[in-house]
Z-matrix of the N, CA and C atoms (Angstrom, degrees):
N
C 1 1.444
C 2 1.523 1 108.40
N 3 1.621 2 118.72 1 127.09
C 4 1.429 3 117.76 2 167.26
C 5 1.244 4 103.87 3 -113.21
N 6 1.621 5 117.51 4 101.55
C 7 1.484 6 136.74 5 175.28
C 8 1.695 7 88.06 6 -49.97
N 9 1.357 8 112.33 7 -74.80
C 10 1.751 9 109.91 8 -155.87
C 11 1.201 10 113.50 9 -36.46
N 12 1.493 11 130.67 10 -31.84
C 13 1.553 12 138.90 11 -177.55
C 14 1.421 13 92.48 12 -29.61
N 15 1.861 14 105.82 13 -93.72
C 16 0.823 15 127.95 14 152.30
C 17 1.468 16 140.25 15 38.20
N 18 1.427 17 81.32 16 -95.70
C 19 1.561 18 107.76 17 -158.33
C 20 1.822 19 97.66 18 -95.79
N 21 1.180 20 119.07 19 14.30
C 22 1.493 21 133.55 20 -177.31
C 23 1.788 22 94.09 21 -35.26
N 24 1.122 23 123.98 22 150.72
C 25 1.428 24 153.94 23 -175.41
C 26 1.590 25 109.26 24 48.90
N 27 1.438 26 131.56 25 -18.06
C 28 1.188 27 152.88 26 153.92
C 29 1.814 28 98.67 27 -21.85
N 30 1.363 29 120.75 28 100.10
C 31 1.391 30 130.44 29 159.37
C 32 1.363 31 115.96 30 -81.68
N 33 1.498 32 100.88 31 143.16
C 34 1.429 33 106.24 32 168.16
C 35 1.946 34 129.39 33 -55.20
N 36 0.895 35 91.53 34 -5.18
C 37 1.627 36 115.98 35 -177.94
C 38 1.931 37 100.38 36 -87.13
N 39 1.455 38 96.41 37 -54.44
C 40 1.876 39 104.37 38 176.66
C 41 1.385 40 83.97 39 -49.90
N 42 1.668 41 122.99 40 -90.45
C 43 1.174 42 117.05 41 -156.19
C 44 1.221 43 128.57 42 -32.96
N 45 1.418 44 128.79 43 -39.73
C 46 1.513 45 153.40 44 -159.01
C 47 1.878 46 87.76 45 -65.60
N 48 1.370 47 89.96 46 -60.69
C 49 1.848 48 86.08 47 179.19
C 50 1.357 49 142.29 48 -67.73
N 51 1.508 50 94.77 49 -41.92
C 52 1.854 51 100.10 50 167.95
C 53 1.455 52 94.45 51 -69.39
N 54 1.483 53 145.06 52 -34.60
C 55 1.924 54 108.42 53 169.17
C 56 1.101 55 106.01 54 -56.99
N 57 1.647 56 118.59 55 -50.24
C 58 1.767 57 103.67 56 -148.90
C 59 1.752 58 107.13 57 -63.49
N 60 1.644 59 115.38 58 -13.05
C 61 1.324 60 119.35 59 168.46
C 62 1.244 61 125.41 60 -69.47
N 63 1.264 62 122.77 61 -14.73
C 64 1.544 63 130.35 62 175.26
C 65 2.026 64 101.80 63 -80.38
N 66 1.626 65 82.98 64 127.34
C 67 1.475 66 100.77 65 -170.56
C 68 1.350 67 106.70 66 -60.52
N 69 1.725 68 111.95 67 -69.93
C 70 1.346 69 117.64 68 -174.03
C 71 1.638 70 125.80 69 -56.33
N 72 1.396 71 96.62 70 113.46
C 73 1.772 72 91.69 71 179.99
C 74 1.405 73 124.82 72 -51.80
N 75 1.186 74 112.87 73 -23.97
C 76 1.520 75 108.38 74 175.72
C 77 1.725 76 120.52 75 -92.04
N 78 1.328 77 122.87 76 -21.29
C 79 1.759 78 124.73 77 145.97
C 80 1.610 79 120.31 78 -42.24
N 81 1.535 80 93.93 79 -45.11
C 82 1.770 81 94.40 80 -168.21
C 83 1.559 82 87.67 81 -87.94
N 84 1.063 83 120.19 82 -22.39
C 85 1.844 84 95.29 83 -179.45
C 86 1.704 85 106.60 84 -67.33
N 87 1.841 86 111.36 85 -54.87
C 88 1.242 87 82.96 86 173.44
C 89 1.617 88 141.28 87 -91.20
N 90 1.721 89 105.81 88 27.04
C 91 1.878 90 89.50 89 -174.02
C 92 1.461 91 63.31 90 -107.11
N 93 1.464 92 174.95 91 -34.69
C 94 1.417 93 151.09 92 -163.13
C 95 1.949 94 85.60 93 -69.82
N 96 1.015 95 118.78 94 -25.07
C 97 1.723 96 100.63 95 177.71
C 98 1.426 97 117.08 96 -76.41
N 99 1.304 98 111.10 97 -37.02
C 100 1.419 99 124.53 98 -175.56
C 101 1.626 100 105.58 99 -81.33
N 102 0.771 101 113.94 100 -43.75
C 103 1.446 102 112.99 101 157.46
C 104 1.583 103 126.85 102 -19.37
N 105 1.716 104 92.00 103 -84.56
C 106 1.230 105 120.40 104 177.73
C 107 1.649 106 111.11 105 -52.25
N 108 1.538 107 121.12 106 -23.53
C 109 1.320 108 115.29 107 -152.08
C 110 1.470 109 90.61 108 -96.58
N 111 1.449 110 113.43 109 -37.88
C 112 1.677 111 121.73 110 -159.46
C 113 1.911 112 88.49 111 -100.40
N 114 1.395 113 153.79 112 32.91
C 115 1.006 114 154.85 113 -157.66
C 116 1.839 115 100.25 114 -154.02
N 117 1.547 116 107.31 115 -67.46
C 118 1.641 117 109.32 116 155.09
C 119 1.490 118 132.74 117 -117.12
N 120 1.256 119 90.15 118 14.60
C 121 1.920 120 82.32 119 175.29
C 122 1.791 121 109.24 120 -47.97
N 123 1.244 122 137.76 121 -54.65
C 124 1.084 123 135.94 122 -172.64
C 125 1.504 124 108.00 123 -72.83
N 126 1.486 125 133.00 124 7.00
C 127 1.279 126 131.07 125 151.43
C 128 1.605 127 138.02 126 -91.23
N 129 1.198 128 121.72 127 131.67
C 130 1.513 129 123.93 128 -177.31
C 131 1.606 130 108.56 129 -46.86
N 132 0.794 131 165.22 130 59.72
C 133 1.753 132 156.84 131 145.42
C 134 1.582 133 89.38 132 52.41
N 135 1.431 134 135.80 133 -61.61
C 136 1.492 135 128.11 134 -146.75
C 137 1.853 136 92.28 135 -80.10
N 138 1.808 137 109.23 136 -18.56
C 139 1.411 138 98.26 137 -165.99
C 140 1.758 139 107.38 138 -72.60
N 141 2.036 140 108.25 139 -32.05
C 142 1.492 141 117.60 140 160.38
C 143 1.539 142 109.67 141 -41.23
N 144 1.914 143 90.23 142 118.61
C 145 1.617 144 109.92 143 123.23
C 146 1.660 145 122.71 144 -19.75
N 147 1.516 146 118.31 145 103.84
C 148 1.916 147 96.44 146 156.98
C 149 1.336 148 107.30 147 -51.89
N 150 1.138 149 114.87 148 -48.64
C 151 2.212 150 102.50 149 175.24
C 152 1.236 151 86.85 150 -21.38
N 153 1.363 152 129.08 151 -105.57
C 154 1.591 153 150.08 152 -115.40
C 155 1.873 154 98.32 153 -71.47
N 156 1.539 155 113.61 154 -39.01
C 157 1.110 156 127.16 155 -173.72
C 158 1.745 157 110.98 156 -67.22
N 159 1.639 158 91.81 157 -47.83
C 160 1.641 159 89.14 158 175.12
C 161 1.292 160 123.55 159 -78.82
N 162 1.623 161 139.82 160 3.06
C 163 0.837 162 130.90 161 159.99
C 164 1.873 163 125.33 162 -73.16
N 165 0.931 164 99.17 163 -45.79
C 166 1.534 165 134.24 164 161.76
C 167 1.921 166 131.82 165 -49.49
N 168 1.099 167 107.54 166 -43.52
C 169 0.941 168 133.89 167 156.44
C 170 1.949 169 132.59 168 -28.10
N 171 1.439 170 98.63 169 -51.60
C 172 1.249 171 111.47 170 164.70
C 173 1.255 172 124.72 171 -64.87
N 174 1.126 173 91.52 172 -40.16
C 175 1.758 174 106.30 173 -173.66
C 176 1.322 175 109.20 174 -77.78
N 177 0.845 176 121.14 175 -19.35
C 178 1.779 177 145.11 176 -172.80
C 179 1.222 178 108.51 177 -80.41
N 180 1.248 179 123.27 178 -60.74
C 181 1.691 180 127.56 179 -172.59
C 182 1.991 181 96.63 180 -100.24
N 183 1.255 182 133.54 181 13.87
C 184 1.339 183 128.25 182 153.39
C 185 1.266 184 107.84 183 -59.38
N 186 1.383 185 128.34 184 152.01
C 187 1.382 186 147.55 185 164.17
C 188 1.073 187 88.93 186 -57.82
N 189 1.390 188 114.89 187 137.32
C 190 1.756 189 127.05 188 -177.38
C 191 1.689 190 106.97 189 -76.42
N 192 1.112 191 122.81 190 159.72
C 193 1.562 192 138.74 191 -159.54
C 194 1.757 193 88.63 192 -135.25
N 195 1.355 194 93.29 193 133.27
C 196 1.644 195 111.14 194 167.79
C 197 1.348 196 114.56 195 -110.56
N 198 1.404 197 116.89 196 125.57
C 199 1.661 198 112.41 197 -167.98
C 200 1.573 199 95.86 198 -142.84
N 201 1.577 200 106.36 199 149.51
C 202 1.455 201 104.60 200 177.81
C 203 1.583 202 109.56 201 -77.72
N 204 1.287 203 103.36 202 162.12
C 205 1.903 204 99.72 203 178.33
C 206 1.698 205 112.76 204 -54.79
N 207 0.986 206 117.17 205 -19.99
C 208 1.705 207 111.89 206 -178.05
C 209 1.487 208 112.81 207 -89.06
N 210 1.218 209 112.75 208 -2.43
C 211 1.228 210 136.11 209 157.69
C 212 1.357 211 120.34 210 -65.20
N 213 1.252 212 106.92 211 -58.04
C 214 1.350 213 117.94 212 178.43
C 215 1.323 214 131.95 213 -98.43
N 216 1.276 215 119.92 214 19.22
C 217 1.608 216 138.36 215 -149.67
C 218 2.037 217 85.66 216 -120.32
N 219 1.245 218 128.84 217 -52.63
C 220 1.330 219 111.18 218 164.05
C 221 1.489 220 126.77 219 -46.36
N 222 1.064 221 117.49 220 -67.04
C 223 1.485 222 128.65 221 166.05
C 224 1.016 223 101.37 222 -25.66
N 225 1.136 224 120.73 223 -90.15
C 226 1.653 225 125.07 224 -170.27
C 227 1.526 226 109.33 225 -32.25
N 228 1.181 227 131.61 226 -29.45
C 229 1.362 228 124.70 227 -148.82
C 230 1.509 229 74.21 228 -111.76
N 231 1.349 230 124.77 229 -70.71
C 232 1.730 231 113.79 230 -174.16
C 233 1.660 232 116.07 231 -27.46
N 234 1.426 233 115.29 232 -25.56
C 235 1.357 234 118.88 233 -170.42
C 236 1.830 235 103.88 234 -81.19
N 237 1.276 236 112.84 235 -53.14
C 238 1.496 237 114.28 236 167.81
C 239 1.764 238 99.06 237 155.72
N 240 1.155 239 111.65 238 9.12
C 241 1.394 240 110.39 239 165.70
C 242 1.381 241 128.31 240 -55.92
N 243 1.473 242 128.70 241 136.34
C 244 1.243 243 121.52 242 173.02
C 245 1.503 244 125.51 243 -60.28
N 246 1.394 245 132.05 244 169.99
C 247 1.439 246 117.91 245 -149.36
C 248 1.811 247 93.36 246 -85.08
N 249 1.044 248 130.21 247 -41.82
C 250 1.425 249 153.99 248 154.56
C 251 1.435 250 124.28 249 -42.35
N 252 1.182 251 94.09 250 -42.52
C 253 1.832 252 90.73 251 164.05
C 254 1.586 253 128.28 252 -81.06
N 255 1.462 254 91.54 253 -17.36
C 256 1.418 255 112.44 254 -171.84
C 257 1.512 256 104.07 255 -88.99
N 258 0.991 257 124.14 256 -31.25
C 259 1.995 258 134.20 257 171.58
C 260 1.708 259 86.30 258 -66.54
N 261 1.061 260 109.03 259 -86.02
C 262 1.343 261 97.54 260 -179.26
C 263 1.498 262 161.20 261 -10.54
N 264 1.594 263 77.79 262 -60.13
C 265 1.682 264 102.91 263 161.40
C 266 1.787 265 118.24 264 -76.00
N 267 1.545 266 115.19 265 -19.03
C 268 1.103 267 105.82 266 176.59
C 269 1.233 268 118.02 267 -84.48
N 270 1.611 269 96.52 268 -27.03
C 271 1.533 270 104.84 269 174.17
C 272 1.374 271 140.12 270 -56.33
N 273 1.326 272 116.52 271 -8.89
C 274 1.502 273 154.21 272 -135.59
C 275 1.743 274 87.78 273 -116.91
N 276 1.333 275 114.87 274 -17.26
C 277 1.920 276 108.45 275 -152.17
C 278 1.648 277 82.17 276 -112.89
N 279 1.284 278 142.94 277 -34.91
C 280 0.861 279 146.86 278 -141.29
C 281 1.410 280 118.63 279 -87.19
């Protein structure tokens, strides 16, 4: 999956807000994870911004949350995911 395709002009600031708009604390913990994972998983930590790191971060070292994919299939899409990538990607947790 190449999120950036995608998510082209999409700032880390957009993102920052459509999570902090997700009601349920345990959705925004994990699409701010899925985010972060499919956004820098293929980056070294030293190559992160603390900006980008400290937003992220919390959500990161939270006790992990188990949610069914229909759970997580809004989120994803509230964030700017396609409707298909977002089945996908939840599907992936399951």
């Amino acid at each position: 999956m190449r999120p950036r395709i995608w998510m082209k002009g999409i700032t880390q600031e957009i993102l920052e807000e459509r999570i902090e708009q997700i009601k349920d604390p345990q959705i925004r913990q994990m699409v701010a994870c899925l985010v972060w994972y499919d956004f820098m998983g293929e980056r070294l930590v030293a190559d992160i911004s603390a900006r980008e790191r400290g937003y992220f971060e919390p959500y990161l070292n939270a006790s992990p949350v188990y949610l069914k994919e229909e759970q997580i299939i809004p989120g994803l899409r509230w964030v700017g995911y396609p409707k298909e990538t977002a089945r996908l990607r939840a599907r992936r947790l399951e």
